[in-house]
C-alpha positions as CSV (number, residue, x, y, z in Angstrom):
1,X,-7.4,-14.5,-15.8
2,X,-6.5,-14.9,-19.3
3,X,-3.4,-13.3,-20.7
4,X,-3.9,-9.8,-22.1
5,X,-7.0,-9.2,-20.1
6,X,-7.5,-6.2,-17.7
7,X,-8.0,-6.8,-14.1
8,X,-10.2,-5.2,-12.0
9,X,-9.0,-2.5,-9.4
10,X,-11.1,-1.2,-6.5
11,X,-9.5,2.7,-6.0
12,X,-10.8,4.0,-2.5
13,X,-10.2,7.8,-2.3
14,X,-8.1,9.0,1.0
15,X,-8.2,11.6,2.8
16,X,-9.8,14.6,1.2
17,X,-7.8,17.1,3.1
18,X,-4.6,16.4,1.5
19,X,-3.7,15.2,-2.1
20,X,-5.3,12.3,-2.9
21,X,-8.2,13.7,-4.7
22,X,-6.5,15.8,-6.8
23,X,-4.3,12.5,-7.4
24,X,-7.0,10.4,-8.3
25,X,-8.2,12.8,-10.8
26,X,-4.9,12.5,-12.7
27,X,-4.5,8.8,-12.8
28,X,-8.1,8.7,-13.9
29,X,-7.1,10.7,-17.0
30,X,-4.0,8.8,-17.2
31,X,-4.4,6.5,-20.9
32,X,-1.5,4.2,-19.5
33,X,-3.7,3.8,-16.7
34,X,-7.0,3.0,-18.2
35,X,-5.1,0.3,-20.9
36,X,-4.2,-1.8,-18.0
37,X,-6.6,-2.0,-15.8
38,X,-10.3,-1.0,-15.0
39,X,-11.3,1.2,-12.2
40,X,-13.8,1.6,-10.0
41,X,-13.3,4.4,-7.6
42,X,-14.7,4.3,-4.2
43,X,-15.5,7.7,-2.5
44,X,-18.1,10.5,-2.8
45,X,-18.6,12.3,-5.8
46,X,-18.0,15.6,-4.6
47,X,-14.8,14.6,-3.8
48,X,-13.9,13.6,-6.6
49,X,-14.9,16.8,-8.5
50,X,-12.6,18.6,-6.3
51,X,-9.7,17.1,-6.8
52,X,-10.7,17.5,-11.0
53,X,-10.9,21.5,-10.1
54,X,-7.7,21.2,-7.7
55,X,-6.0,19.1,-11.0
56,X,-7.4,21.2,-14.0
57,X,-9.6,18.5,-15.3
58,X,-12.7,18.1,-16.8
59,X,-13.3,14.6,-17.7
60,X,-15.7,12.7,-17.5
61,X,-16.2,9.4,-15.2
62,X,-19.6,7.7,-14.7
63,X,-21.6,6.7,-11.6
64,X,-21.2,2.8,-11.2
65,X,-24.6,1.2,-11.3
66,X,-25.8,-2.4,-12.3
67,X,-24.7,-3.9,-15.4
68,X,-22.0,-0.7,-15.8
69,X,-19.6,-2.0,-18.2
70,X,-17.1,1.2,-18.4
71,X,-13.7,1.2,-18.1
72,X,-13.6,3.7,-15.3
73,X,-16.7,4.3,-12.9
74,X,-17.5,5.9,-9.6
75,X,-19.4,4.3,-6.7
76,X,-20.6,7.4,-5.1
77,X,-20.3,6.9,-1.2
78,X,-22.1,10.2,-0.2
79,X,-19.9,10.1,2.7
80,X,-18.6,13.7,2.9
81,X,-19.4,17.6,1.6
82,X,-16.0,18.7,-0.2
83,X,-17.2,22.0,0.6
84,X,-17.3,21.5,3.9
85,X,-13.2,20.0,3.9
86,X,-10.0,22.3,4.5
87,X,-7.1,21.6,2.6
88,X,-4.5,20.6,4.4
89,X,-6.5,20.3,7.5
90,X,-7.8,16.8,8.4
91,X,-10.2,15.8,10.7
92,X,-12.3,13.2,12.3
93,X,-15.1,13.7,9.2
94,X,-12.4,13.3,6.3
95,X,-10.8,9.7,8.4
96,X,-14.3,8.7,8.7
97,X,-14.9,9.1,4.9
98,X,-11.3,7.3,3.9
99,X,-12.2,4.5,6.5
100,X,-15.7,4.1,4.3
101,X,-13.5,4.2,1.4
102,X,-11.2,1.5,2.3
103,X,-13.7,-0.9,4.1
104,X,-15.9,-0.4,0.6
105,X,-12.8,-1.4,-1.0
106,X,-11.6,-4.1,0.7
107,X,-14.8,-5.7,0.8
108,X,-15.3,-5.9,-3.0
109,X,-12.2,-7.4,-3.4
110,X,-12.6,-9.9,-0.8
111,X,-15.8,-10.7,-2.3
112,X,-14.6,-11.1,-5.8
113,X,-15.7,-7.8,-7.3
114,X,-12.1,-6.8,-8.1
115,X,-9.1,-8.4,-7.9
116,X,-6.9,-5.7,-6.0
117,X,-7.2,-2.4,-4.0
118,X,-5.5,0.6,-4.5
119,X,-6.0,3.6,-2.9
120,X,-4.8,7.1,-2.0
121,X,-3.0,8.5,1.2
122,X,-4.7,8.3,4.3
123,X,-4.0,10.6,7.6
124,X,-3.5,8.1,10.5
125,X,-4.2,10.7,12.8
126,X,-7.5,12.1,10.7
127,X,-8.7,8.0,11.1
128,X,-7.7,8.1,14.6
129,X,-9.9,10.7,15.5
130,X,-12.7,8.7,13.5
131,X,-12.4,5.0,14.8
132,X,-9.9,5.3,18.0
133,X,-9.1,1.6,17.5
134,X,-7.1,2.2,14.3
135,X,-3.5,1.9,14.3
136,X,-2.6,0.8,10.5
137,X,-4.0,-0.1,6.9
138,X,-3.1,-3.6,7.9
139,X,-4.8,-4.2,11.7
140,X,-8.0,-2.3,9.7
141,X,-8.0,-4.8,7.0
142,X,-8.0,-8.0,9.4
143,X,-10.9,-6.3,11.2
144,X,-12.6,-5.7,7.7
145,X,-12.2,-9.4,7.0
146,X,-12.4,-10.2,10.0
147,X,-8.8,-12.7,9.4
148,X,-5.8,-13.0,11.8
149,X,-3.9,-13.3,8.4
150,X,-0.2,-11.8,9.4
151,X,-0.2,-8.9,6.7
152,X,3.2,-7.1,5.9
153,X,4.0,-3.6,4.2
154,X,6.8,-3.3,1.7
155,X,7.9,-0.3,-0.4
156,X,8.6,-0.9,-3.8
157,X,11.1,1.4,-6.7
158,X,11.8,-0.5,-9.9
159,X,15.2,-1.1,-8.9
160,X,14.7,-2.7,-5.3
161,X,12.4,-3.5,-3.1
162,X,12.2,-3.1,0.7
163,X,10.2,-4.9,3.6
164,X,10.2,-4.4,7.2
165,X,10.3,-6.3,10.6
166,X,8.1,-4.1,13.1
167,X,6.2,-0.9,11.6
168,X,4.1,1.3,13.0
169,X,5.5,1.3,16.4
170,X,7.2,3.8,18.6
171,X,11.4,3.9,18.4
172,X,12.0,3.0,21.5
173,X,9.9,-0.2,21.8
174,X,11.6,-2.2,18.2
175,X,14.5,-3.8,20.0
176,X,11.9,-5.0,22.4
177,X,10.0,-6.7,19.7
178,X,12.4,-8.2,18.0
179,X,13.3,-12.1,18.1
180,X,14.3,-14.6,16.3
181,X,11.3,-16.2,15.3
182,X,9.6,-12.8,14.4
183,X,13.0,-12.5,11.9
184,X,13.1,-15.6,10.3
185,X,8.9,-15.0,9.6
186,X,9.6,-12.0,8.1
187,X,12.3,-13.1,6.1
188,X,10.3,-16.2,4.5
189,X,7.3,-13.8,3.9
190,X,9.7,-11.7,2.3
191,X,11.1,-14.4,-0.2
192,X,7.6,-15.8,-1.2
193,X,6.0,-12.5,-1.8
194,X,9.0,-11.2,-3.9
195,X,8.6,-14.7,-5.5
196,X,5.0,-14.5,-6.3
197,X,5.0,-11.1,-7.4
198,X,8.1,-11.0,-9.4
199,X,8.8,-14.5,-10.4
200,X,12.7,-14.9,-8.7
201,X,14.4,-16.0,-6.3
202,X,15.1,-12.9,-4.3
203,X,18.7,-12.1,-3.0
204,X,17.4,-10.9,0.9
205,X,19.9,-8.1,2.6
206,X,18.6,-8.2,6.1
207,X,19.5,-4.7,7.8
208,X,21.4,-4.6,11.4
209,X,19.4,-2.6,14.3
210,X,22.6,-1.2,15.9
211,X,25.7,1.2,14.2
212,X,28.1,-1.0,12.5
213,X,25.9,-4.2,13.5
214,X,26.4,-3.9,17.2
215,X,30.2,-3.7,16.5
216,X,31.0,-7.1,18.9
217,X,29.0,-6.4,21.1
218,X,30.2,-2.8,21.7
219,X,26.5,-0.6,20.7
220,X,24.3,-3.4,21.5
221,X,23.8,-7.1,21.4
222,X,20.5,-7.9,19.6
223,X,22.4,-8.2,16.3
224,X,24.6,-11.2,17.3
225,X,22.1,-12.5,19.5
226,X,18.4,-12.0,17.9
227,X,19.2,-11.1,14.3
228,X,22.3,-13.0,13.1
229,X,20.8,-16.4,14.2
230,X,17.5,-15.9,12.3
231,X,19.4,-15.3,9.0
232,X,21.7,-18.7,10.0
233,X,17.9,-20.4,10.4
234,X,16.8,-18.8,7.1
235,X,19.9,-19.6,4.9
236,X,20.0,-22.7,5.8
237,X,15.7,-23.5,4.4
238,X,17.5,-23.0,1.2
239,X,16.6,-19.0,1.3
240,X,19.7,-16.4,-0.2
241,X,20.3,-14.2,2.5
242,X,22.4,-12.2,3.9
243,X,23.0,-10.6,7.1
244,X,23.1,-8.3,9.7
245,X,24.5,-5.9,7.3
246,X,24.9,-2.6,9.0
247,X,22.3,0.0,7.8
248,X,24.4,2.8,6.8
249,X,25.9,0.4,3.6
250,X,23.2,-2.0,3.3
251,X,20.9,0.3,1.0
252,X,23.6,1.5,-1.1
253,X,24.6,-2.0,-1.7
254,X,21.5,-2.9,-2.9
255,X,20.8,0.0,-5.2
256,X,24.3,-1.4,-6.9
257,X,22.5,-4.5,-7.6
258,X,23.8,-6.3,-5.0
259,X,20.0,-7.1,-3.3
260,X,16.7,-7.8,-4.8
261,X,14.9,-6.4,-1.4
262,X,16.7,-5.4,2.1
263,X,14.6,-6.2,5.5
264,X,14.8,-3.2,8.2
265,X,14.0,-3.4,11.2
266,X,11.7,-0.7,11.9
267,X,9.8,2.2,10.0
268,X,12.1,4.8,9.2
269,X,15.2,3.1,8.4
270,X,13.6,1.7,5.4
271,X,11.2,4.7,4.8
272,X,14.1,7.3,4.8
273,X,16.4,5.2,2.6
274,X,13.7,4.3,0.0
275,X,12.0,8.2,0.2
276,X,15.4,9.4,-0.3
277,X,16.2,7.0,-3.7
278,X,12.6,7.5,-4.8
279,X,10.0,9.6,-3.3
280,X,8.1,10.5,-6.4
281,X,7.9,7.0,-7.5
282,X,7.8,4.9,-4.5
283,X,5.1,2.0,-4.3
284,X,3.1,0.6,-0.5
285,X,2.6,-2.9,-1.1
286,X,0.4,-4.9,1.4
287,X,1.0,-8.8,0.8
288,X,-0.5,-11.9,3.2
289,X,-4.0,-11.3,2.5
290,X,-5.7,-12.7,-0.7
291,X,-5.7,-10.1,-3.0
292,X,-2.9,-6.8,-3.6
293,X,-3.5,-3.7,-2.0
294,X,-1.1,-1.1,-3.2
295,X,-0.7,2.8,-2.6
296,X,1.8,5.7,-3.3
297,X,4.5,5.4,-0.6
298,X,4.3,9.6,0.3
299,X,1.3,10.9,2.9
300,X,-0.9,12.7,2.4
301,X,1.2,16.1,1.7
302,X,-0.8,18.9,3.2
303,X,1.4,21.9,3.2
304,X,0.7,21.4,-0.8
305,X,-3.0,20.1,-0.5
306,X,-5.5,22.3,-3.0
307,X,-2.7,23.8,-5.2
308,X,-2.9,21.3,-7.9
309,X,1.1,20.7,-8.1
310,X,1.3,17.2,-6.4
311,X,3.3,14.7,-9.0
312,X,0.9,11.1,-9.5
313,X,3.9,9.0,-10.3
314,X,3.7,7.2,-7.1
315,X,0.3,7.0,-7.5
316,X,0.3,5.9,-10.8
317,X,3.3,3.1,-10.3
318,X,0.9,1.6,-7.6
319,X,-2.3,1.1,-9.8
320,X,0.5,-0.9,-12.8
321,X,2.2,-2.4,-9.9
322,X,-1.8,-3.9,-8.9
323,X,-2.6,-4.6,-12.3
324,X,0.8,-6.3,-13.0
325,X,0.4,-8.4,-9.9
326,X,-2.9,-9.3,-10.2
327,X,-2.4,-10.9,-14.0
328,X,0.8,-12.5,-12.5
329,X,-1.2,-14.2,-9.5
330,X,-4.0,-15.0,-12.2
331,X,-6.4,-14.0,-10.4
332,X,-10.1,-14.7,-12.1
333,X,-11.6,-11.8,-13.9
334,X,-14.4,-10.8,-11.8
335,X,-17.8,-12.4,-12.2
336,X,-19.9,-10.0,-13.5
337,X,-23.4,-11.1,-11.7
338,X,-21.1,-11.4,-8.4
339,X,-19.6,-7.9,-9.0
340,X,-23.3,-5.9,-9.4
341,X,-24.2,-8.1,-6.4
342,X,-21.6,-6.4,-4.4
343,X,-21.8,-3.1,-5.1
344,X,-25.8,-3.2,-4.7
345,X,-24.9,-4.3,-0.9
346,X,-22.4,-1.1,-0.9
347,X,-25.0,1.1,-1.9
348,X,-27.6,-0.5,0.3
349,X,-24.8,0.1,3.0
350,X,-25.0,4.1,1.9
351,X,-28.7,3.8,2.6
């Protein structure tokens, strides 16, 4: 992609029971928005009108068809009646419509129609009730492509970054996941993505799991013996790291300066931390497949669904963060014959 040129971004709408319609409506008005990138937005009109009543809006964005050369467009998936949607109340019907969404999304990109995917919160409970074999964004995606690629989420503020060695995965089953090899992965993936998408060489805090890192031995033993021998692996590749530093200093430190990106362990303990620092401007990032997928860090917020007060910052920081990333890989503009190839197959798919 040539310097100074805009990449492409596929924007799947979420769930349309919380915030994310009324949050692509503002980012769609959004001039800083629109002068980096181009968007397509994936999801059905009527949704999309919503969230323009829910944000006070009245502009303007076209239906995508062949040969559309606007800088924002719509590819209407017809895949749910707003009307029919209660805020703040999700449901098998709004899951299947973000599932569409995504899968729309994702597919384009792979395809070469855009050269990353944003998107808006989902409800992993709403897509449960829709496809009972969903867990995350990143077990959907390998099904989607239908890749055993090792995805990995990590939140993103300006000043630090954050990544994570288990996810979505209940409390008490982390310490049974965790070994050595599965932490010295994580930390590599950590250092190349971090690499790729920011062009250093990333100073790695890797979190303890236990209070004061297991304390000898005293709380628990899987930081001497899982954790602490996975960072000795990984320093010695040549990779700055540092750890198992316990998890009630280790975010602090980095805020400081002292840490590009810190590694938890599990969910929360990275979630809380980088919520707490940054909640209105926090970035998802999805790395390990071929193209960025990024999306506001906050859910899909429905105790204030419909009242046209939720902030876009987040949402906003994760279509730049795509953009940025995607001129930064150098990803190829997208082909334009191979681009109104794929989105006649997605309409032919609404058919």
């Amino acid at each position: 992609m040539k310097s100074g040129s805009r990449p492409t971004l596929a924007f799947a709408l979420g769930d349309a029971a919380g915030i994310g319609s009324e949050l692509t409506a503002k980012v769609a008005a959004d001039e800083g928005v629109l002068n980096v990138a181009r968007i397509i937005l994936i999801g059905d009109r009527r949704q999309f009108d919503q969230g323009k009543q829910q944000a006070g809006l009245s502009l303007d964005v076209p239906d995508w068809h062949p040969g559309s050369e606007q800088e924002i467009a719509l590819l209407d998936r017809k895949n749910i009646d707003a009307d029919s949607v209660v805020s703040g109340k999700g449901d098998a019907k709004t899951g299947a419509a973000a599932l569409d969404n995504f899968a729309a999304a994702v597919r384009i990109c792979a395809g070469g129609g855009a050269n990353a995917v944003c998107f808006t919160p989902f409800n992993k409970n709403s897509m449960r009730q829709a496809s009972s074999t969903y867990v995350d964004e990143i077990g959907f995606i390998q099904r989607v492509l239908r890749t055993d690629a090792s995805g990995a989420e990590f939140n993103v503020l300006d000043e630090m970054w954050n990544a994570r060695v288990t996810s979505h995965v209940p409390l008490r089953k982390v310490a049974g996941l965790l070994n050595t090899d599965l932490i010295q992965q994580r930390i590599m993936l950590t250092e190349k993505t971090i690499r790729d998408a920011e062009g250093i060489t990333p100073r790695i805090a890797v979190a303890a799991l236990n209070p004061h890192a297991g304390d000898g031995g005293n709380f628990g033993h899987e930081d001497d013996e899982i954790i602490a021998p996975a960072v000795r692996l990984a320093a010695d590749s040549g990779i700055d790291v540092q750890g198992p530093i316990p998890s009630d200093t280790v975010y602090l430190r980095a805020m400081k300066g002292e840490f590009d990106v810190v590694l938890s362990m599990y969910h929360d303990q990275g979630q809380i931390a980088m919520k707490l620092i940054g909640f209105d401007r926090g970035v998802t990032l999805i790395a390990g497949f071929p193209f960025w997928i990024a999306t506001p860090a906050h859910g899909t917020a429905y105790d204030i669904a419909g009242k046209g007060i939720a902030n876009s910052g987040a949402t906003k920081n994760a279509l730049l963060l795509a953009a940025k990333l995607a001129l930064r890989s150098g990803a190829n503009a997208p082909d334009p014959d191979k681009q109104h190839e794929l989105m006649a197959l997605e309409m032919e798919k609404m058919s």
